[in-house]
C-alpha positions in Angstrom: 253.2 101.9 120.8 250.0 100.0 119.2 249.8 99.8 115.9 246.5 101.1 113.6 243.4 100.1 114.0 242.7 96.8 112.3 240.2 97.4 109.5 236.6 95.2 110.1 233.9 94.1 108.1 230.4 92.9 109.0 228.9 89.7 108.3 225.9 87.6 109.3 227.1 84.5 111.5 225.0 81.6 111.4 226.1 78.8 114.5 224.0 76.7 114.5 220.8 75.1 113.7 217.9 76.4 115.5 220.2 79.0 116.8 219.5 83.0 115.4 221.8 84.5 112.7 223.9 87.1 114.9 225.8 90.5 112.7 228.8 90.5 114.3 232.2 93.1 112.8 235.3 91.0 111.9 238.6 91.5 110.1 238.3 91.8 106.8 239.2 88.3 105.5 242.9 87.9 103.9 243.1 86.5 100.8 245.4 83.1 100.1 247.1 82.0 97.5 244.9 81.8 94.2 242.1 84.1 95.8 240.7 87.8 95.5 239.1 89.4 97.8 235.2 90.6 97.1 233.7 94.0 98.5 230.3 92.3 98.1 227.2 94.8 96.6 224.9 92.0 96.8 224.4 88.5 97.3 221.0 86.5 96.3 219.2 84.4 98.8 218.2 81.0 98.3 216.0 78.8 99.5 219.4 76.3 99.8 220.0 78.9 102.5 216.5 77.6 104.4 217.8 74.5 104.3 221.1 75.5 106.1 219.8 77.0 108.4 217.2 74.4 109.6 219.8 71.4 109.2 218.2 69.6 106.1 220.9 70.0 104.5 224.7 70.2 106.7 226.9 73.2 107.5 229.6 70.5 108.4 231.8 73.5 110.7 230.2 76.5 111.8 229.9 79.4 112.7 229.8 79.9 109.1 228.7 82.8 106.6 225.9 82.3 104.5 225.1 83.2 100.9 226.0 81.8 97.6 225.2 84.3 95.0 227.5 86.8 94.6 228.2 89.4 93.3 231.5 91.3 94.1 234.0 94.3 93.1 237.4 92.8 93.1 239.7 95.0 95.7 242.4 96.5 94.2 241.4 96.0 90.8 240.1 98.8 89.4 236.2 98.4 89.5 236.5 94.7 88.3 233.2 92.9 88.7 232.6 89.5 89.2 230.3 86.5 90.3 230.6 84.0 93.1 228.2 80.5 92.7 227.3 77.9 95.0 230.1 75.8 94.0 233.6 77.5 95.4 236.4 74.5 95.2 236.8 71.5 93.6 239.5 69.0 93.7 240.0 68.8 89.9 241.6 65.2 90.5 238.9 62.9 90.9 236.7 61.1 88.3 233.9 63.2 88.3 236.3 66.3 87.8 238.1 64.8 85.3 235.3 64.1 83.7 233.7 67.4 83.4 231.2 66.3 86.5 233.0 69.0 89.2 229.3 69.4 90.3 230.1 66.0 91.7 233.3 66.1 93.1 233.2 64.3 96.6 235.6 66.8 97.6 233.9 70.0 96.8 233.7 72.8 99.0 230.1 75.0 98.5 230.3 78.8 99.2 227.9 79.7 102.3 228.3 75.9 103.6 231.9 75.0 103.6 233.4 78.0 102.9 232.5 81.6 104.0 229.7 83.2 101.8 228.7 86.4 100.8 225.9 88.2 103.7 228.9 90.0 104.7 230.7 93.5 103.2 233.7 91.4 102.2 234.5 87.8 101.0 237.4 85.8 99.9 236.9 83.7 97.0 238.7 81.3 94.6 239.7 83.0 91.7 239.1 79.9 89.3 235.7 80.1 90.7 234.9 83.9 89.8 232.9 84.8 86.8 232.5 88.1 85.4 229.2 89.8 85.0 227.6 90.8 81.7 227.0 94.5 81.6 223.5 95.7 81.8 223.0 94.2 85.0 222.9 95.8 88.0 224.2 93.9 91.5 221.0 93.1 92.6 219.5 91.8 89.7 222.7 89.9 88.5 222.6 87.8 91.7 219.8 85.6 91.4 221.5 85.2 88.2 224.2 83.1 90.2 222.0 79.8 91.8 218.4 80.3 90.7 219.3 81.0 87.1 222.3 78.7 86.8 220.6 75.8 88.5 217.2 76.7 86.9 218.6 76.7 83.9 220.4 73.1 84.4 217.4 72.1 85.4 215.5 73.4 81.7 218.9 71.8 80.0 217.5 68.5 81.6 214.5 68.8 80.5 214.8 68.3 77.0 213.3 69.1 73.9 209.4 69.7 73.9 206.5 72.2 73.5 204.7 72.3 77.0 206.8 72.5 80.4 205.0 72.7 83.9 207.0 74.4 86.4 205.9 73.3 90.1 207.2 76.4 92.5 207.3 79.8 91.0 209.9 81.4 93.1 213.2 82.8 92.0 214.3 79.8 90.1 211.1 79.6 87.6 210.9 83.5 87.1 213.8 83.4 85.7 213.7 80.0 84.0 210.1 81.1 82.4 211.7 83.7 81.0 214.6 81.5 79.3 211.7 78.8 78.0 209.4 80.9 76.3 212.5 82.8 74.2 213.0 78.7 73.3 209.8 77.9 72.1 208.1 76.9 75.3 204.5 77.1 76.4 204.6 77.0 80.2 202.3 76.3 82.7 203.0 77.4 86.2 201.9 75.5 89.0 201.8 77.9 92.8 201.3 77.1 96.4 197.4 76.3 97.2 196.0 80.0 97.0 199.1 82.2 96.5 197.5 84.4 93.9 200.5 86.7 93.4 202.7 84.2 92.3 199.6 82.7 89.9 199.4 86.5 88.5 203.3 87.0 88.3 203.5 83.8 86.1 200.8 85.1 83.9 202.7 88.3 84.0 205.9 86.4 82.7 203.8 84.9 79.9 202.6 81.5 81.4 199.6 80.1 79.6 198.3 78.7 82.9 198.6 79.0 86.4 197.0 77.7 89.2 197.7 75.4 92.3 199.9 72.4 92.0 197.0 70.2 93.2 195.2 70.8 90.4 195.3 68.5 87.1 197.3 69.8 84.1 195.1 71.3 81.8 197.3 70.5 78.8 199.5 67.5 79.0 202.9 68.3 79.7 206.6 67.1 77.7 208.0 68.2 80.7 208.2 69.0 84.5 210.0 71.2 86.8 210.2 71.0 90.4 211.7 73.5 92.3 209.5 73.5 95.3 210.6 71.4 97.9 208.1 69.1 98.4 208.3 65.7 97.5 204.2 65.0 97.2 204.4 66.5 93.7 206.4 64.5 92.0 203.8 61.8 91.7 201.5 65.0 90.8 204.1 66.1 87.8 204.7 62.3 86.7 201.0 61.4 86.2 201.3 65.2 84.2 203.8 64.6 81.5 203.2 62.6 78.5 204.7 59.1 78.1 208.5 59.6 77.4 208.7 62.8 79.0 211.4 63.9 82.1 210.4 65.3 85.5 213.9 67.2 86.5 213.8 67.6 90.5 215.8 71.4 90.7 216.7 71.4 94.7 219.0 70.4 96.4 216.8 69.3 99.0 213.1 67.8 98.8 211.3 66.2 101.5 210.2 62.3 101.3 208.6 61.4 97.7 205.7 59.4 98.7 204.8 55.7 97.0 203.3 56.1 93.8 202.1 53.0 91.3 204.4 51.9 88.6 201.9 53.0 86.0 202.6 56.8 86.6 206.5 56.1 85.5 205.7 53.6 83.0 205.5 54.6 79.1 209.3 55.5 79.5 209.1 58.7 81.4 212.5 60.0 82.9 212.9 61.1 86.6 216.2 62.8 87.3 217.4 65.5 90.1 219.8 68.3 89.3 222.8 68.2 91.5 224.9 71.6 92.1 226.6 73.2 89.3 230.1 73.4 87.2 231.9 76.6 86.5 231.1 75.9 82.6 227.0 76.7 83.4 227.4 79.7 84.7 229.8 80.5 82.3 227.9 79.8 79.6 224.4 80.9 81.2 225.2 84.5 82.6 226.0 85.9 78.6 222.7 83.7 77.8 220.6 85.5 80.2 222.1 88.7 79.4 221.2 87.8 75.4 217.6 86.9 76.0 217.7 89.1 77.8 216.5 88.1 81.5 215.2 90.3 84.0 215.0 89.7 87.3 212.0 91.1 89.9 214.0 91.4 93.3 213.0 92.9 96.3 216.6 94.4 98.2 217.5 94.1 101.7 220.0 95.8 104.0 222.9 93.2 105.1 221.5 94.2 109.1 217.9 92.2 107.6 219.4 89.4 106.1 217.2 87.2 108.8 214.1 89.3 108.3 215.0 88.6 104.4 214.8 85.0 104.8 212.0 84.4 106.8 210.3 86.6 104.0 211.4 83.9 101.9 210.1 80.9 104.5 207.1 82.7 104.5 206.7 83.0 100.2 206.2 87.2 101.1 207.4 88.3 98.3 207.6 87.5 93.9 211.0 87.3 92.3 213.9 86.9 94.3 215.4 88.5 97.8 218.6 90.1 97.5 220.7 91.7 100.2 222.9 94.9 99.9 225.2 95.9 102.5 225.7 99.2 100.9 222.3 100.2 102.0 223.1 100.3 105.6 225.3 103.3 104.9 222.1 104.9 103.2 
């Protein structure tokens, strides 16, 4: 006699590089030792998800589940929220973890790359690695909260002190980041893709000063810059921007080649510095942060059976904000 059907879960499968994502129905994961077990209500996508998928940065053993933002109802648990990052193990016994570095850990295991991620309805994930979620925030617009904030904000934290910040790619990361700078004091200039008007007027609409193209000169001189676009040609751009000892913070985890610039647009003691991952402590101490300022998110909500069409959307800079998908709205 055969037992009850096993129960399944659906998830987006990504094999390979130049291969398509595929929505295929699984079991529903089993949690180990230490880990809980996620019905997922939305997971933020990233542009660290582009890079998966076209190999620029490695998914080391697929087929593999992508999606590092999450945000999760703990099964079993009575309606208990939480928050899954980009950063889903460490080894907590190497130098950089001992020394409050886990971002660094050679050992680390990344939710979405090494370990199964969120475009799915259910995850297993880390309980050390779970954070809960302010209230106030809905699923979807507490999960850009997760990379783009958290990062973004590591990123500002780099920064430093100052009165003028540029901010080179207004996507998901700098909507949120603008938002976080101006309740510090900030005047920020926002600097687009060549002729993306909409994200000019978003920026504008968030309270930047300026915006405009990234080719074009700074109007104001800048104590410091912001890169999350992932193009390499504009750090020379932001360098020759910022005043002599400010700091260009690199925000991706990616960028392609920086190109040769003279010595004259580092000189005068500017800083040049790339942000690399995250620790459990930022988003512990940035989701009640955002939640205080408070941070709102613009996202535009996908079912989990679009997650591809959701991406290229991204590729293709379609929408403002953020793109979150939401397996619940399959069912509606």
């Amino acid at each position: 006699m055969s037992g009850a059907p096993q129960a399944t879960s659906r998830a987006v499968v990504f094999d390979g590089v130049g291969l398509p994502l595929r929505l295929e129905e699984r079991p529903i994961p089993s949690p180990g030792p230490g880990q809980v077990l996620l019905r997922v209500l939305a997971c933020g996508l990233c542009r660290t998800d582009l890079h998966l998928l076209d190999g620029e940065v490695q998914v080391r053993r697929p087929p593999r589940v992508l999606g590092h933002q999450i945000i999760g109802e703990v099964v079993g648990e009575g309606g208990r929220i939480v928050g899954v990052p980009w950063i889903g193990w460490t080894c907590g016994e190497c130098s950089s973890c001992r020394s409050d570095q886990e971002n660094l850990c050679p050992r680390a295991r990344f939710t979405g790359c090494d370990i199964d991620g969120g475009l799915a309805d259910h995850v297993v994930a880390d309980e050390r690695f779970c954070t809960p979620v302010p209230d106030g925030y809905p699923p979807a617009q507490a999960a850009p909260l997760l990379c783009a904030g958290v990062i973004g904000h590591r990123a500002l934290r780099m920064a430093g002190a100052g009165r003028r910040l540029g901010i080179y790619g207004f996507g998901a990361a700098a909507h949120i980041q603008i938002q976080v700078a101006r309740a510090r004091g900030w005047d920020v200039l926002a600097f687009t893709r060549e002729g993306d008007e909409a994200a000019q007027a978003f920026a504008r609409e968030l309270g930047a000063i300026w915006s405009g193209p990234s080719s074009a000169d700074s109007p104001e001189p800048l104590d410091a810059a912001i890169i999350y676009a992932p193009a390499g040609e504009l750090v020379p751009l932001a360098l020759r921007a910022v005043v002599p000892g400010g700091t260009v913070v690199c925000g991706g985890i990616h960028m392609s080649d920086i190109p040769s610039f003279p010595y004259r647009d580092l000189w005068g003691e500017r800083t040049l510095r790339s942000v690399a991952n995250l620790t459990r402590v930022d988003v512990q101490e940035f989701l009640p942060l955002a939640a205080g300022v408070p941070v709102r998110t613009k996202v535009t909500e996908y079912p989990l059976s679009r997650a591809a069409e959701a991406l290229e959307d991204l590729r293709a800079g379609r929408l403002t904000g953020a793109a979150v998908v939401v397996p619940g709205l399959d069912a509606g």
